[in-house]
N, C-alpha and C positions, 0 to 999 in steps of 0.2 A: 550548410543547407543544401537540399535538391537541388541541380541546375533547373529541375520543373517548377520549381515553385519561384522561379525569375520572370516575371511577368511585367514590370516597370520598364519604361521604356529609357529615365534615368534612375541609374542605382539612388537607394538612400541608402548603401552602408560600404564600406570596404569588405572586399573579396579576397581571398587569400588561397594559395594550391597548397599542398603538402605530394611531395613526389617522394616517394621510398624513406620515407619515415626521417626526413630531412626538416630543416627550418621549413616555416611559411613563407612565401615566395605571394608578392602584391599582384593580384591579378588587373585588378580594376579600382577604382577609388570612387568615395560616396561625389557624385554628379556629372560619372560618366556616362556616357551612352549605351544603352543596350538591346540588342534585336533580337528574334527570335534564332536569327540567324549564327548569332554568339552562341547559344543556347547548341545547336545540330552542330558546330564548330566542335565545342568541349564535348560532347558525346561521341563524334567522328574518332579523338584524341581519346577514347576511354574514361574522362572524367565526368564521373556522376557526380560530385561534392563539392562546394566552394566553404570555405570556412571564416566565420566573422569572430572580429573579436568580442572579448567577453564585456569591454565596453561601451558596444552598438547591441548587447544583446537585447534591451529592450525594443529595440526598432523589427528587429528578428522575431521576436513572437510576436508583435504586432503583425507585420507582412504571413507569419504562417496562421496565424485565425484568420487572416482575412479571405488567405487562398484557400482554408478549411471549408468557412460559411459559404466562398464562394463555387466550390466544387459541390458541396451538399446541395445547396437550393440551386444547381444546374440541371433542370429538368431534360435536357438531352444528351447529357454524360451517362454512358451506360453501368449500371448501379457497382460492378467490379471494382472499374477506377472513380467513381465515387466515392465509394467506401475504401478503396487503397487510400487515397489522398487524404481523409481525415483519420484513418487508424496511423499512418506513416508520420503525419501532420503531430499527433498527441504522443506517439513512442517517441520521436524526436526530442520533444519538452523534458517528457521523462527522463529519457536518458539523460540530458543534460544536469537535470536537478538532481538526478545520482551521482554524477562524475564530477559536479559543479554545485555543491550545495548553498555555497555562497553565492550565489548570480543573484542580483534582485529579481523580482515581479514574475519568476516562472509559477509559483504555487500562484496568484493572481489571474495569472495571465489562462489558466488551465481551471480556475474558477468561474471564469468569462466563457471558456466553452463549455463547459461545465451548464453554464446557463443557458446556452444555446441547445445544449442534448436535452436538457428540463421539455424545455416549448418543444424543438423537432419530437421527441418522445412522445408526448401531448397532444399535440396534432396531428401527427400520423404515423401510428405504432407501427404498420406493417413497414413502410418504406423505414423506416428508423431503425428495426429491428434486424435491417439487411448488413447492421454495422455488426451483428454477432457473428464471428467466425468459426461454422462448425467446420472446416474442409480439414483435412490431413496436412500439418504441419510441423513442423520442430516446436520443440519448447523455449521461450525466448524470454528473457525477463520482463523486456518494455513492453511487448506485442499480448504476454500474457496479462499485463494489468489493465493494456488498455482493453482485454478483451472480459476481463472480470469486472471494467469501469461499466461499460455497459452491459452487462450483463445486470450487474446488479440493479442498476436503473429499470432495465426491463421487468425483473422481478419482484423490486418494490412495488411497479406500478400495477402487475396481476393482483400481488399481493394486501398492497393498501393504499392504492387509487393514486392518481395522477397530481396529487399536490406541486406545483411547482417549486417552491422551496426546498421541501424534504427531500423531491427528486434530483434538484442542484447539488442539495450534500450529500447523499447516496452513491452519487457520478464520481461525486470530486471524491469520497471515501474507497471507491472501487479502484481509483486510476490509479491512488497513492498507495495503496492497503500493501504493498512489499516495499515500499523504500529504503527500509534498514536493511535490505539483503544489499547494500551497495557495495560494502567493504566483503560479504562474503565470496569467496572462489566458484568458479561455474562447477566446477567437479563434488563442491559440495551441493548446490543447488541442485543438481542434475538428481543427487542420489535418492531414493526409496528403500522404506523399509528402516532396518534398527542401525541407528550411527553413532562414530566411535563418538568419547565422552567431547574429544576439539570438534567433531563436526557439531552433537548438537549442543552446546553448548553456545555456537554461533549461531544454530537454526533457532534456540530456544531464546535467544536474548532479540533477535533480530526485530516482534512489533514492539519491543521497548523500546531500540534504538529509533526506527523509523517514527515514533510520538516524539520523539527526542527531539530528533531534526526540525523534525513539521512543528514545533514550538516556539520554532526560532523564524516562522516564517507568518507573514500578515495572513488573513483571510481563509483560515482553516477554520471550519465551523466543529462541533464539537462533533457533532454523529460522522463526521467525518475524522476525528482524532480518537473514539472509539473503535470506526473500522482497524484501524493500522493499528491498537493495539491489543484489541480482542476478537482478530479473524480465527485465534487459532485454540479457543476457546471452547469449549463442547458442552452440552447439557447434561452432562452426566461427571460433571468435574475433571473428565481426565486430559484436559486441553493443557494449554498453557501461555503463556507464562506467569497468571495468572491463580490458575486451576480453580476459577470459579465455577458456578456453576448455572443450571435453567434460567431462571428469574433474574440472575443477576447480569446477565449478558443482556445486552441492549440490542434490540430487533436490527439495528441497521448493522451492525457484526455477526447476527445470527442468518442475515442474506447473502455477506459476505464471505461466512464458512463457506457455504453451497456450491456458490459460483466461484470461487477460487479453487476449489477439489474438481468440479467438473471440470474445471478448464483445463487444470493439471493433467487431467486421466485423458483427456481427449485430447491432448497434442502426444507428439511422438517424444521418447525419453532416448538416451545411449542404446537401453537395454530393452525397450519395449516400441510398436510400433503404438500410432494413436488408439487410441478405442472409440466403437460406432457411438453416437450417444445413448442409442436402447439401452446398450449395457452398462452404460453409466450410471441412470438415470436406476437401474435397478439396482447395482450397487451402492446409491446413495440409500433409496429405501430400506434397504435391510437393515440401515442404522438409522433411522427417523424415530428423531428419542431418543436416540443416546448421542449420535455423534453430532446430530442436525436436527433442527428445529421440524418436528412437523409437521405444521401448517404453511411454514416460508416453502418448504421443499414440497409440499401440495400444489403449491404457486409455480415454482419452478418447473414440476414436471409437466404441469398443464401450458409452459408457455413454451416450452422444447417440445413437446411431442405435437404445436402448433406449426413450431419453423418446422418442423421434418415432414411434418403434413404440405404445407406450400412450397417449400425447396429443399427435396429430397436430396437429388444431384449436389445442395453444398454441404452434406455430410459424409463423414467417414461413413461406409454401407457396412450394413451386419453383414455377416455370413457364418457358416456353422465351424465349428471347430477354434473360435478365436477363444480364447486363455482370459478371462474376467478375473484379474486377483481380490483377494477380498481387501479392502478398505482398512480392517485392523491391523493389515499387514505390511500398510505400504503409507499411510498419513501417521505421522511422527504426531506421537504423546505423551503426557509427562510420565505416568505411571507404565511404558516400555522402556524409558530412559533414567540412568541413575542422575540426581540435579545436584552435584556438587553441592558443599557448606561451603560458602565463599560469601565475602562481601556484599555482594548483589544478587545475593540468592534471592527468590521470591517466597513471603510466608505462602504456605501450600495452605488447602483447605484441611491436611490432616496434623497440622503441627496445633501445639496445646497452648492456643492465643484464647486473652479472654478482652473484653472490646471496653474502652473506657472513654471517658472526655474530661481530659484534664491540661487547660491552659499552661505551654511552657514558654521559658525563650531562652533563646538559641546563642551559646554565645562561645562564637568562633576564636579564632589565631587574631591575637591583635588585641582582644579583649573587650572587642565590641558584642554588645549584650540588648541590640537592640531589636531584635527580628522574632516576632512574637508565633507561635505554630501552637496547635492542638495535638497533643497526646493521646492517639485513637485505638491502641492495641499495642497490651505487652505483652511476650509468646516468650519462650526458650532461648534467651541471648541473643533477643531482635525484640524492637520499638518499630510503631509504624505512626506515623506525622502526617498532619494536614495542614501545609503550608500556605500563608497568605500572600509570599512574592516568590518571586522567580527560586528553582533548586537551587540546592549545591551541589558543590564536584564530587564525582564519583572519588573514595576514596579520603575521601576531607573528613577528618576528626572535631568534634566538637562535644558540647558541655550542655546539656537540657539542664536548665534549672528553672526549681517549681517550688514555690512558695510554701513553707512546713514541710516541707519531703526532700529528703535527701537528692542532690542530683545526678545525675546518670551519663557519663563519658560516653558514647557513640562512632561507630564509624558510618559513614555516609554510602548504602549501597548504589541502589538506582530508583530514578523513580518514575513515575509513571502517571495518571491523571485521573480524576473521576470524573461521575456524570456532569455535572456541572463546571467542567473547566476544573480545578483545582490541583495545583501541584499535593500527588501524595509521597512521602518518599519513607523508603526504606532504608533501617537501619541496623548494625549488630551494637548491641552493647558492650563494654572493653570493664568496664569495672566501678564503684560506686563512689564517689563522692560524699564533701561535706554537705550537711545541710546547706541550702542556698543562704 
């Protein structure tokens, strides 16, 4: 944690240094003494960080929402480190839940400010809205979600009124919407434009993995388990992983495409510097309808060309000669990229499925036959299932058997979830069976 976010005068956790990539070294112990004065000590020595262990971490997002709510409703904190302290405050959580997916109570814990951004939003859009960072920056994995958490927040609310709830899941669906890029390499994140078959491969599975994760965690609402798996979704089918299309994408993924692409194009990449937002905002347009929602991006542009209007100064400034690429050239989709025939491939919206409902059960290694699922679409040496308990393992073989119908051997690809919660899972077929 920050040595700024030490404000206890005794510790409630142990403290820990790490010097040149060495063991953790005990700084301080939970109900030692602590002054301000510790604090200007460890900063004089170069140290910005103390480090807790992962079995005080709940005490740890406790004390940083506390120093979040308390730095936000500090009406004499000037709105910069304001807003430093609650974006630094939520990329920290993040980060952890990426490199730490097993800690308890962080998706919880980012629910609860989650709650807090709902009402601050609510009550006062302008000073709320001071948490969007347009200024000239790198692109950073934590820093970009928490800047598309709220983003999208703000743009629900232009878009479809200040509900409290929806605006909770909206937040909490923005801050999470990249989690499965955890295990991906920065050299692949960094890139733009058309990637080898291992980069996208890793870009294209990455909102399946992150639903993944977040299934294993309390207090994920569903429009927030839609963002993280169809941000990368588009209205004209060529999204992915997926490849659904208009109608079938659900509003709060169709805010998240938006503000996830502005955010991207307005920080700075390896290869490119940030972009002003005018030029962003008009190369989102160009695709309105095919790549973006219309009306969400109506919303959007109307509540960006309001920040630029009141604080010009925190945007990147146009000027004449900057380089605008166009958008088909540089947002990865599936009809640019060839999708592998692999176990976890996804049925495409052009593969030759036809949609059924026919009650099967499932019966695995071991020879238990007790796990009942729905038969929802057979296509070309793939089955797609709608499960009523938790998946299976990627790669797990098993036996559909259906009552008068011959049964159907399966390999178990990935799967993924529908509107209502529901595990769906995909599968390839191996070969057929006796009658059940």
């Amino acid at each position: 944690m920050s040595i700024d976010a030490l404000h206890a005068r005794q510790l409630e956790l142990d403290l820990y240094m790490i010097h040149a990539g060495k063991d953790p070294v005990l700084y301080r112990s939970v109900g030692s003494p602590y002054t301000p004065g510790d604090t200007n000590n460890l900063a004089e020595q170069g140290v910005a960080w103390l480090y807790v262990p992962t079995g005080q971490h709940r005490v740890f997002q406790r004390i940083l929402t506390e120093n979040l709510v308390r730095a936000y409703e500090d009406a004499a904190l000037p709105p910069d480190e304001r807003c430093g302290v609650v974006r630094s405050s939520c990329a920290r959580l993040i980060h952890d839940l990426m490199r730490y997916p097993t800690i308890p109570g962080i998706t919880e814990t980012l629910g609860e400010i989650c709650g807090y951004f709902s009402m601050w939003c609510a009550d006062d859009l302008d000073r709320f809205a001071e948490l969007l960072d347009l200024s000239a920056r790198d692109y950073e994995s934590t820093t970009h979600m928490v800047n598309v958490g709220v983003g999208c927040g703000l743009l629900w609310r232009e878009f479809k009124g200040p509900d409290p709830e929806r605006l909770r899941e909206v937040f909490q669906g923005g801050l999470l919407h990249d989690i499965g890029k955890r295990a991906i390499p920065d050299d692949v994140i960094h890139r733009e434009g058309k990637l080898d078959d291992d980069a996208w491969a890793m870009i294209r599975d990455h909102p399946i993995t992150g639903a993944e994760l977040l299934a294993r965690h309390k207090g994920i609402s569903h429009a927030a388990m839609d963002m993280v798996r169809d941000h990368h979704e588009r209205p004209d089918g060529c999204g992915f992983p997926r490849g659904i299309k208009a109608h079938e994408i659900g509003v709060p993924a169709r805010v998240c495409a938006i503000v996830d692409t502005f955010d991207s194009l307005t920080t700075a990449r390896k290869h490119r510097d940030p972009l002003p937002p005018v030029r962003v905002l008009a190369s989102l347009r160009e695709e309105a309808g095919t790549l973006f929602d219309t009306g969400a991006l109506d919303a959007w542009d109307r509540t960006i060309q309001r920040l630029i209007q009141r604080h010009p100064e925190r945007c990147v400034p146009d000027s004449a000669g900057i380089d605008t690429p166009k958008l088909r050239l540089i947002v990865p989709s599936a009809p640019k990229q060839a999708i592998p025939r692999s176990p976890d491939a996804v049925v495409g919206p052009g593969a030759r499925e036809r949609e059924c409902d026919i009650p099967v059960r499932i019966a695995r290694a071991g020879g238990a036959t007790g796990e009942p699922a729905r038969l929802v679409a057979i296509g070309p040496g793939r089955v797609r299932l709608v499960l009523s308990g938790a998946p299976l393992r990627v790669g797990e073989r098993c036996r559909l058997l259906m009552e008068g119908r011959p049964g159907v051997e399966v390999i178990v690809g990935h799967h993924h979830f529908g509107p209502g919660g529901e595990v769906i899972l995909e599968c390839e077929t191996m070969r057929r069976g006796r009658a059940a």
